[in-house]
N, C-alpha and C positions, 0 to 999 in steps of 0.2 A: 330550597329544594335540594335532596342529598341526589348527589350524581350517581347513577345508575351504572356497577361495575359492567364492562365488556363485556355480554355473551361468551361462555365458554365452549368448544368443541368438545366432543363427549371424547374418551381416550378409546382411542382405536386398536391400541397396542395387545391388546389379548384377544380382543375377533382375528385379527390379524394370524398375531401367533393358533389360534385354532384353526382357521384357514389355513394354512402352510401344513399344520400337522395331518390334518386330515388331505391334504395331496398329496403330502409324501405314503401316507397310509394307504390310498386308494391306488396310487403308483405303485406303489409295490403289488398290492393286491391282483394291479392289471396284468404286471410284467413275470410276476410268480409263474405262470405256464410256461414262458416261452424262455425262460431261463434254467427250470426245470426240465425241459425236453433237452436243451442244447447240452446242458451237464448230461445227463442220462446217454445222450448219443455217442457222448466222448468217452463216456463208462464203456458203453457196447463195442465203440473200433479198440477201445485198450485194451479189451477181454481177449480180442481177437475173432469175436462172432462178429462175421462178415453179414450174415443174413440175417433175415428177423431183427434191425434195428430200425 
């Protein structure tokens, strides 16, 4: 009887890596607004327009 090699685990390493890129992609996409307003605010007090920011 030929001995039957070890089960191998499927390679995880590229699900892995597309997970990771797709949270940094979707992190970014979350955080887009609120890094975009905070720059914009800091444009507004250096302009020197106090109001309407």
């Amino acid at each position: 009887m030929p001995e039957k090699e070890p089960r191998r685990r499927p390679d995880l390493v590229g699900l892995i890596g597309l997970a990771v890129i797709l949270a940094v992609l979707g992190g970014a996409y979350l955080l887009f607004p609120v890094v975009q307003r905070a720059i914009s605010y800091q444009d507004c007090i250096a302009s020197g327009r106090i109001t309407g920011c």
